[in-house]
C-alpha positions, 0 to 999 in steps of 0.5 A: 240092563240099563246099560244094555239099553243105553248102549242100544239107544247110542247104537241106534242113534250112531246108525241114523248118523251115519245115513243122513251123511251117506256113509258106511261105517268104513267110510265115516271110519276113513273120512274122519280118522283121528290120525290123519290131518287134511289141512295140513300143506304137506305130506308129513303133516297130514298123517300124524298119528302113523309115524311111518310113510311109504311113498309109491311113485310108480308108472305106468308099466308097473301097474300094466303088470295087474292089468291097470292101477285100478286092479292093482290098487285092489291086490295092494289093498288085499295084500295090505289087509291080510297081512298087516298087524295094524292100523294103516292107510292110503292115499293118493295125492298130487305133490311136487318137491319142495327145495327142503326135500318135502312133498307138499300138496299141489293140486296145479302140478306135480305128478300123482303119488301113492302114499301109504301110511302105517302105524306099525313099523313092521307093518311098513318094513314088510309093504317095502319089501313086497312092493318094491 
């Protein structure tokens, strides 16, 4: 009973939390997840706790085959939560090549990529298969 009520009174108190911030459950879940480092200067720094990265350097007529990268954004997000196993994520970022080959954030230049981030090999080896 007393854990009940503790359980109760930590689930209120995490509810409160998240309405001064503004955020929904998903979006705090995706603001601050533990896997991800958003200080970090390159690509392959700032996801850590998903060893593997999908990189999506598409154009224009790709994403004109959903009718814009909005809606196409939205059946890749679709297709990602029906069938992945576990936990993945993706994120847009400007970058520019760096002379050792690595993507490194550049918010001047570069050219917008989306990266896809997986925790689940399988998961990342079936996303290439679809997409591309």
């Amino acid at each position: 009973m007393i854990t009940t009520i503790k359980q109760k009174i930590q689930s209120i108190a995490h509810a409160n939390r998240l309405k001064r911030m503004g955020y929904t459950e998903a979006q705090y879940d995706r603001a601050f997840d533990d896997g991800t480092n958003f200080r970090a200067s390159r690509v392959k720094d700032m996801y850590p706790g998903y060893p593997f990265l999908y990189e999506l350097q598409y154009s224009s007529e790709f994403w004109a085959e959903f009718g814009g990268w909005e809606i196409g954004l939205e059946v890749m997000k679709k297709w990602l939560r029906e069938n992945c196993q576990d936990k993945w994520r993706d994120d847009f970022h400007r970058v520019m090549k760096d002379p050792w080959g690595d993507w490194v954030i550049n918010e001047l230049g570069g050219s917008d990529i989306l990266f896809v981030a997986f925790k689940n090999e399988q998961d990342c080896m079936w996303f290439g298969l679809r997409w591309s």
